[in-house]
ZALUMFI-680583 format. One record per residue: residue in one letter; x, y, z of N, C-alpha, C in turn. Coordinates in steps of 0.001 Angstrom, whole numbers. Example, Ala and Ser with C-alpha at 12.3 -4.5 7.8 and 13.67 -1.06 7.14 Angstrom:
2
[rec "A", [13190, -5690, 7800], [12300, -4500, 7800], [13200, -3300, 7800]]
[rec "S", [12850, -2250, 7080], [13670, -1060, 7140], [12900, 30, 7870]]
This chain:
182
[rec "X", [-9217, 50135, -4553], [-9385, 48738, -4144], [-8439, 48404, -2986]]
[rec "X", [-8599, 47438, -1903], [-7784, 47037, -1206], [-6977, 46445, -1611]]
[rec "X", [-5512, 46473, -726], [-4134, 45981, -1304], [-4632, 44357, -311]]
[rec "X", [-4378, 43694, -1157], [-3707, 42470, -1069], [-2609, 41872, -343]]
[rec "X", [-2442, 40892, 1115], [-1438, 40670, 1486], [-70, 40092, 806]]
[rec "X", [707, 40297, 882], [1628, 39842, -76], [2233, 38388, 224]]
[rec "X", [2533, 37509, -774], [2776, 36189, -517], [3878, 35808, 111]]
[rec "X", [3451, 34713, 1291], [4693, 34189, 1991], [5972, 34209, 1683]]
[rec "X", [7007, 35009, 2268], [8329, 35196, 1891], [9144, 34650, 3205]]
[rec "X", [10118, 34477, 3251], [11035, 34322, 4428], [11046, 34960, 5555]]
[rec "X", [10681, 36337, 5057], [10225, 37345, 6121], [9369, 37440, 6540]]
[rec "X", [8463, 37249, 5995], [7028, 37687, 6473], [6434, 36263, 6983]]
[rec "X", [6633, 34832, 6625], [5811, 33821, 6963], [5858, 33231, 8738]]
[rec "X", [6733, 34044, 9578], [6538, 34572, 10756], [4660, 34207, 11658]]
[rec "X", [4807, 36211, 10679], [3535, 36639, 10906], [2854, 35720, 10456]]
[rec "X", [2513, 34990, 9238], [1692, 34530, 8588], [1241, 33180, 9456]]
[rec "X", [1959, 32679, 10502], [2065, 31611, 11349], [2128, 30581, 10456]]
[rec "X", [3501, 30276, 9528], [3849, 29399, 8706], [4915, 28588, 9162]]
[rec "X", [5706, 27549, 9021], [6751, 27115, 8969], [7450, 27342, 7890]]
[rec "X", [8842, 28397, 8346], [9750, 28520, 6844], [10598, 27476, 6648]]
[rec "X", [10535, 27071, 5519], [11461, 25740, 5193], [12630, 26714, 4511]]
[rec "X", [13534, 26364, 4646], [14567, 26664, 4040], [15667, 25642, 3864]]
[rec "X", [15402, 24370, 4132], [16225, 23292, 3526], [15092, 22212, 3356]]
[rec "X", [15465, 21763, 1937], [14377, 20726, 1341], [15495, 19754, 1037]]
[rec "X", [15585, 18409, 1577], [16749, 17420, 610], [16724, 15859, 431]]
[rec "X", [16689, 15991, -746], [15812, 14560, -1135], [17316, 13720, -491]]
[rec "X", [16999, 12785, 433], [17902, 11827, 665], [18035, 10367, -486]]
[rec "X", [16757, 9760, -356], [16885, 8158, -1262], [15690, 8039, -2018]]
[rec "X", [15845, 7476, -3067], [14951, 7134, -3940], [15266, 6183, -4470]]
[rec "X", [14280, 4987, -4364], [14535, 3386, -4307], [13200, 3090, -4875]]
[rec "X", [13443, 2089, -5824], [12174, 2161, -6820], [11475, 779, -5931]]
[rec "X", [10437, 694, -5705], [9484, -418, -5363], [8541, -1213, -5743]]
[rec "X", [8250, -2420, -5601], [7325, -3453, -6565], [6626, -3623, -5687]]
[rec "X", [4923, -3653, -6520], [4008, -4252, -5690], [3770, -5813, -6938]]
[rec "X", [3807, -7114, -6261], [3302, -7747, -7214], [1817, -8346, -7382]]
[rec "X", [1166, -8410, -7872], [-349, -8217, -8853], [-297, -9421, -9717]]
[rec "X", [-1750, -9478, -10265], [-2071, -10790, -10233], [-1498, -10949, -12219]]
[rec "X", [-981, -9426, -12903], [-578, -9820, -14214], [1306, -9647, -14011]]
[rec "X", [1889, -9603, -13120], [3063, -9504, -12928], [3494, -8261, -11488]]
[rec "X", [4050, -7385, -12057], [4731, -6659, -10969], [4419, -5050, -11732]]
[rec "X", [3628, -4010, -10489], [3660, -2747, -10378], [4795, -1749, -10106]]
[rec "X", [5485, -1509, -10604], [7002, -802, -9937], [6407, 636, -9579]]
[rec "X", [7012, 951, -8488], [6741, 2353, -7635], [8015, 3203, -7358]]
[rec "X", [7906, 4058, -6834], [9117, 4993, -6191], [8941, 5184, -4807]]
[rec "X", [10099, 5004, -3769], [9909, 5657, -2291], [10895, 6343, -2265]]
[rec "X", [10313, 7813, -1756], [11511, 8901, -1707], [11617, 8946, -487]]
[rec "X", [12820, 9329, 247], [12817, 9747, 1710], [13453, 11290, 1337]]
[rec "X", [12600, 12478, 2626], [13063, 13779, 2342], [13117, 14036, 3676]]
[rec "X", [14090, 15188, 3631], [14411, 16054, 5413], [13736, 17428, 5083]]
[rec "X", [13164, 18137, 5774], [12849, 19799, 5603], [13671, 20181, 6981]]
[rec "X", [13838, 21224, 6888], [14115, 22335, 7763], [13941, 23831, 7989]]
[rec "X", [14099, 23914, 8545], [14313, 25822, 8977], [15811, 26448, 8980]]
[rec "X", [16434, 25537, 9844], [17990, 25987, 10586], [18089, 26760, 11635]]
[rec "X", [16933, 26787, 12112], [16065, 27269, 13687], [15668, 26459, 14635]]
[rec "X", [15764, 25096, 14446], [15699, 23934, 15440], [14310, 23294, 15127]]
[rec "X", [13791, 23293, 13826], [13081, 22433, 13479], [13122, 21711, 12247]]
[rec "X", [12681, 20424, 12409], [13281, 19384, 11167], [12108, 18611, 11131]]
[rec "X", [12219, 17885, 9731], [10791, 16931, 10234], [11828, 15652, 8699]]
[rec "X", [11285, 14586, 8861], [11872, 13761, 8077], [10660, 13007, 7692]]
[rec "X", [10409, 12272, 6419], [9269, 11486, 6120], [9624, 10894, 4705]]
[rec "X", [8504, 9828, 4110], [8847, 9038, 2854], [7341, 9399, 1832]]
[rec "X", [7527, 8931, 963], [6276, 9167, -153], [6464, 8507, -814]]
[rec "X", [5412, 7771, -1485], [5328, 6475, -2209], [4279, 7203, -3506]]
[rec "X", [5051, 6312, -4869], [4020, 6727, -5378], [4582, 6348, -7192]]
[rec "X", [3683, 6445, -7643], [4051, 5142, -9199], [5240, 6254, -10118]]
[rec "X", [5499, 7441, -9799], [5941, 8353, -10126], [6532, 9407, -9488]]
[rec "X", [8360, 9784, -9513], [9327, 10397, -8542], [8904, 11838, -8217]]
[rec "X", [8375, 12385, -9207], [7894, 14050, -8764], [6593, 14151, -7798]]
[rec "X", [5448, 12698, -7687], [4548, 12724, -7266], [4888, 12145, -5815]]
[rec "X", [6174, 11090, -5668], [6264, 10676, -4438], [7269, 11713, -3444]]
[rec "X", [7791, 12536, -4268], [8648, 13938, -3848], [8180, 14302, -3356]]
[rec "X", [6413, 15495, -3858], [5620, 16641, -3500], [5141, 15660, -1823]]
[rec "X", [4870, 14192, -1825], [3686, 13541, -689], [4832, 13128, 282]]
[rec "X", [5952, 13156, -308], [7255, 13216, 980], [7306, 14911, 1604]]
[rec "X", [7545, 15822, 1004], [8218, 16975, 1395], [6974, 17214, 2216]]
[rec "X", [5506, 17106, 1998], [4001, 17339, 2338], [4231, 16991, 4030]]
[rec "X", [4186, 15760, 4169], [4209, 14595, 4852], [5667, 14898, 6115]]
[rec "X", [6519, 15159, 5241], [7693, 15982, 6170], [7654, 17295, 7040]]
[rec "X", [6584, 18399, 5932], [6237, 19463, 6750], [5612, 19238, 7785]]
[rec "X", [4713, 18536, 7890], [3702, 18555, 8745], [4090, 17670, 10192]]
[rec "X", [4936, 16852, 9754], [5887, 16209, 10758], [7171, 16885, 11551]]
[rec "X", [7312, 18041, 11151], [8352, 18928, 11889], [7880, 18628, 13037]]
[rec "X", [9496, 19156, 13648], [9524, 18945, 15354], [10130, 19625, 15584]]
[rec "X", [10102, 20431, 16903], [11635, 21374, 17588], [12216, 20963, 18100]]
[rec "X", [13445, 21016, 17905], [14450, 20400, 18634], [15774, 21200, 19627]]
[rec "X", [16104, 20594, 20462], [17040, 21251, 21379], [18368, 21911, 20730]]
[rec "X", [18664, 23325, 20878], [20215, 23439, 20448], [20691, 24574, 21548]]
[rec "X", [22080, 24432, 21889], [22532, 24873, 22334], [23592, 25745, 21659]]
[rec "X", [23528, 26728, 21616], [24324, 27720, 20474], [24504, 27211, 19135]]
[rec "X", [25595, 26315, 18866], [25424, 25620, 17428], [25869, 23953, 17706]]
[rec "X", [25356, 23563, 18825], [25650, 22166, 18665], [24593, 21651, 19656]]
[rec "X", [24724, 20320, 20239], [23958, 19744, 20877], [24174, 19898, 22422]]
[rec "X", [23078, 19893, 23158], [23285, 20213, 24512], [23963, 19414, 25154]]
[rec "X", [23771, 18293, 24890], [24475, 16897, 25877], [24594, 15793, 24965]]
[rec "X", [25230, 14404, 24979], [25029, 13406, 24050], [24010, 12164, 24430]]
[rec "X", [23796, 11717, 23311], [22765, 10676, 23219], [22652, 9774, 22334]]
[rec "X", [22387, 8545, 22006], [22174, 7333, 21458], [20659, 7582, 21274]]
[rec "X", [20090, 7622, 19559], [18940, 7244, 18994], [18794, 5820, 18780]]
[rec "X", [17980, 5162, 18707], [18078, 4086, 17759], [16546, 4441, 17112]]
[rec "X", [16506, 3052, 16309], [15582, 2579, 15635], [15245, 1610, 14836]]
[rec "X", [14433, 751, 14890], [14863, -985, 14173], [16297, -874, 14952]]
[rec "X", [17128, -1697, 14145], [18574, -2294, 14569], [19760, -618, 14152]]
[rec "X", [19333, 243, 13666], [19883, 1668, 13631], [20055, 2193, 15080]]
[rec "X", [21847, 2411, 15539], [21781, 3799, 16315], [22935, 4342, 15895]]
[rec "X", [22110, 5705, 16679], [23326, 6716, 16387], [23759, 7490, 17491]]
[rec "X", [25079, 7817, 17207], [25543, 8860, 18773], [26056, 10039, 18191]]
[rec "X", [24981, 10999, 19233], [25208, 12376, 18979], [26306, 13172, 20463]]
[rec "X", [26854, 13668, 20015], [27880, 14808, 20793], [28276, 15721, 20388]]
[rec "X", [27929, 16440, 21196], [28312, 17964, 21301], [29954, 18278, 20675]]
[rec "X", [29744, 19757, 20065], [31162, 19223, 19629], [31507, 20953, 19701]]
[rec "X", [33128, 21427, 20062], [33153, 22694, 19858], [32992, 23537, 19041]]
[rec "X", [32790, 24858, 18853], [33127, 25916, 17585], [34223, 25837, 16954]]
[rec "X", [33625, 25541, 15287], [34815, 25389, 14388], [34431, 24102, 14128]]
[rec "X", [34261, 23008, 14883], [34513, 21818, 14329], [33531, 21156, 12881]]
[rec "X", [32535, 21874, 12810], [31632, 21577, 11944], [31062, 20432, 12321]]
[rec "X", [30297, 19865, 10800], [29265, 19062, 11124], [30514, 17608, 10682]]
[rec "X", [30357, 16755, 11633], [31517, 15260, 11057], [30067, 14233, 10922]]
[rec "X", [29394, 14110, 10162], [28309, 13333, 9933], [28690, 12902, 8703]]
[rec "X", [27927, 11568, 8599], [27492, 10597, 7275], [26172, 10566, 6193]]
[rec "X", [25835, 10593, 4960], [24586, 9956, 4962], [23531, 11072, 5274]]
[rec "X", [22767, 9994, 5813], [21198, 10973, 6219], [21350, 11212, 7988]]
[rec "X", [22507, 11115, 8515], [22680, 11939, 9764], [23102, 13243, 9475]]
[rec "X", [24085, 13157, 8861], [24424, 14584, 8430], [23161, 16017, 7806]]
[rec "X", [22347, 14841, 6945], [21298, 15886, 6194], [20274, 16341, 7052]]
[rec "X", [20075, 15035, 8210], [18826, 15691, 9392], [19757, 16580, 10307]]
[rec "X", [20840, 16524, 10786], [21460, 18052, 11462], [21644, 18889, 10650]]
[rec "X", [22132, 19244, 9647], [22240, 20225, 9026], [20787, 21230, 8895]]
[rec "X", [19496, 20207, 8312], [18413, 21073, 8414], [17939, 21439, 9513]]
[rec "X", [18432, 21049, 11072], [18104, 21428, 11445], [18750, 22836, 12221]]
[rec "X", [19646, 22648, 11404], [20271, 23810, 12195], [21748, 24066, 13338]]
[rec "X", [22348, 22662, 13234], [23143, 22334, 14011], [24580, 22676, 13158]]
[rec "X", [25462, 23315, 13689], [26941, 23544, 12885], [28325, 23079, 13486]]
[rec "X", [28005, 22331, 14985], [29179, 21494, 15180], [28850, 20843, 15775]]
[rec "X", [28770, 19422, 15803], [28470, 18295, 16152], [29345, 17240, 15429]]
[rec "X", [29320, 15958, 16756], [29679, 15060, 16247], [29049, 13649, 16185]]
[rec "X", [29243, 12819, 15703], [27609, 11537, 15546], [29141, 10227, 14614]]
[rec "X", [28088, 9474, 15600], [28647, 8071, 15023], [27829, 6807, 14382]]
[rec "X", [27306, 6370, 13793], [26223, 5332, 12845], [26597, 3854, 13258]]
[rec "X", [25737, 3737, 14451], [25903, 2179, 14952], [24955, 1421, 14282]]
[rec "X", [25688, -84, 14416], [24855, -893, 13592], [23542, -374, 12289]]
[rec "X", [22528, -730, 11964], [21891, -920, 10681], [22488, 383, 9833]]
[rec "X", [22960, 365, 8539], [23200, 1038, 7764], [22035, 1416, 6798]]
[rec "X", [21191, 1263, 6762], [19934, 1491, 5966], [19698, 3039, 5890]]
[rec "X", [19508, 3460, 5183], [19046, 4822, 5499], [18020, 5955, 6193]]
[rec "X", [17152, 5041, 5417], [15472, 5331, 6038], [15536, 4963, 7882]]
[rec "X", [16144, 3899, 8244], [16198, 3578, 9792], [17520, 4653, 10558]]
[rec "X", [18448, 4943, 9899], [19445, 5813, 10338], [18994, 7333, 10727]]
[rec "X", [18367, 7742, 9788], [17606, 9278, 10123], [16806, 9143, 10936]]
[rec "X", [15572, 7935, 11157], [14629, 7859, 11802], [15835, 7736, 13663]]
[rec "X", [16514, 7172, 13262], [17261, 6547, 14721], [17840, 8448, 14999]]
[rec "X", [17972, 9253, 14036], [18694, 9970, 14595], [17358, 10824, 15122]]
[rec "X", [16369, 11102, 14426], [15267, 12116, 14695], [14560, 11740, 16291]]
[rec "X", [14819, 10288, 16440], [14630, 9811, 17953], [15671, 10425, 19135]]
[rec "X", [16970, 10618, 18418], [17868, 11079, 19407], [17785, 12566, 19760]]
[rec "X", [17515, 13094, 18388], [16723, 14997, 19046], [15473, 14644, 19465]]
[rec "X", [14847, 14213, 19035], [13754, 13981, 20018], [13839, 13835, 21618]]
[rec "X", [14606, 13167, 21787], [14766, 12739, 23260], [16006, 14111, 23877]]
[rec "X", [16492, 14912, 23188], [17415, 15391, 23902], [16149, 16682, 24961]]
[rec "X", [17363, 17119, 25475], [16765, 17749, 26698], [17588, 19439, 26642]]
[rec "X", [17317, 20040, 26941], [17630, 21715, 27023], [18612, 21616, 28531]]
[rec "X", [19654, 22510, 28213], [20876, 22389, 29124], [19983, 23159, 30495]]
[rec "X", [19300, 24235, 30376], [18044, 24242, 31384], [17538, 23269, 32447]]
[rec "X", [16396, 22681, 31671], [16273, 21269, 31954], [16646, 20470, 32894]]
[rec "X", [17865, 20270, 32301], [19474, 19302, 32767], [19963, 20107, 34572]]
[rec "X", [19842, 21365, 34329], [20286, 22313, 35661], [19284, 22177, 36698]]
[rec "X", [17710, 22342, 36080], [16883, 22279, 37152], [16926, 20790, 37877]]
[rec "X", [16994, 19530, 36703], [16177, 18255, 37489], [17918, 17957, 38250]]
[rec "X", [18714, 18245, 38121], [20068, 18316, 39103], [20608, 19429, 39862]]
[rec "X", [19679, 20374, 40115], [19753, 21392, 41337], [21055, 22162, 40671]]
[rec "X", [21359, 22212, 39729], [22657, 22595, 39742], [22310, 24646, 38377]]
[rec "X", [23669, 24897, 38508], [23665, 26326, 37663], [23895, 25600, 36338]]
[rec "X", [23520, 26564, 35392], [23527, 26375, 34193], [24886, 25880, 33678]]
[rec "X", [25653, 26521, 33712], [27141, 26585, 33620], [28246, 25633, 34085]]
[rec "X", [27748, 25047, 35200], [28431, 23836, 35640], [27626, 22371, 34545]]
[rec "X", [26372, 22794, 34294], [26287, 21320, 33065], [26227, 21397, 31576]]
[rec "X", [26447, 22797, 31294], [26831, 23053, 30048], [28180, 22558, 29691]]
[rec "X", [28451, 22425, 28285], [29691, 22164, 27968], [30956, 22757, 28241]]
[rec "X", [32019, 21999, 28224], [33441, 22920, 28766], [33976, 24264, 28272]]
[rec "X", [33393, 24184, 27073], [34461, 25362, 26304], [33185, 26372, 26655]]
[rec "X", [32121, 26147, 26414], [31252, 27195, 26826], [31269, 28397, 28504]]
[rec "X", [31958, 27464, 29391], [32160, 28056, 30868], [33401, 28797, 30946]]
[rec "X", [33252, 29872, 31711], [34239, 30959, 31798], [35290, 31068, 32387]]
């Protein structure tokens, strides 16, 4: 009989043209009311981050009358929302201000060694994505759900130190970061 491909592993889901998640992390779970005409429906909204730790992240929420069911339609909903994002060895190429609603955040590059100095659900969307020294600051709205979203706007918008060299005529190395140049 023919052998059978063997099931998606870390290794192999490559080939398989999969996205490997390798960080799943439930951030908030905040129970919710719909009210109805015999009183009040209570619900669950989960917010979740996925990652790789390869420069893709995706963040999303799931609603649903029950926490394991609004989990599976968050993490779902998160995969499919991945994005790639810019990194420059293990931190960010340049800095930037996300916002979102009344949420921003400031991301900067930060040297080797310094790790991740994040809060909250800034910290959990760099980490999945792969970032190991950076630094970020949480302006105005403290909410959570708007804080990640403000930050997923700020990788979103960043730009590849590339990029940055061509649209300013310049070498790589003169707009890369300091400690990085020789």
């Amino acid at each position: 009989p023919p052998r059978r491909p063997p099931p998606p592993t870390r290794l192999n889901c490559r080939r398989q043209r999969q996205m490997c998640i390798r960080v799943r992390r439930i951030i908030d779970i905040t129970r919710v009311a719909k009210v109805v005409k015999g009183g009040r429906r209570f619900g669950f909204r989960v917010t979740v981050v996925v990652g790789d730790n390869k420069g893709n992240v995706g963040v999303a929420t799931g609603k649903a009358r029950s926490v394991p069911d609004a989990i599976r339609k968050a993490v779902d909903a998160a995969r499919t929302s991945m994005e790639p994002v810019s990194i420059y060895g293990t931190t960010v190429p340049h800095e930037i201000v996300g916002s979102h609603g009344a949420a921003k955040v400031l991301l900067k590059p930060a040297s080797p060694g310094t790790g991740v100095i994040a809060g909250g659900g800034v910290r959990a969307v760099v980490e999945a994505a792969g970032y190991k020294d950076i630094l970020s600051k949480s302006l105005g709205s403290q909410n959570v759900l708007n804080v990640m979203m403000a930050t997923m706007d700020g990788l979103r918008r960043m730009k590849r130190v590339q990029d940055i060299a061509a649209d300013r005529d310049k070498n790589v190395t003169e707009v890369s970061p300091f400690w990085s140049r020789n």
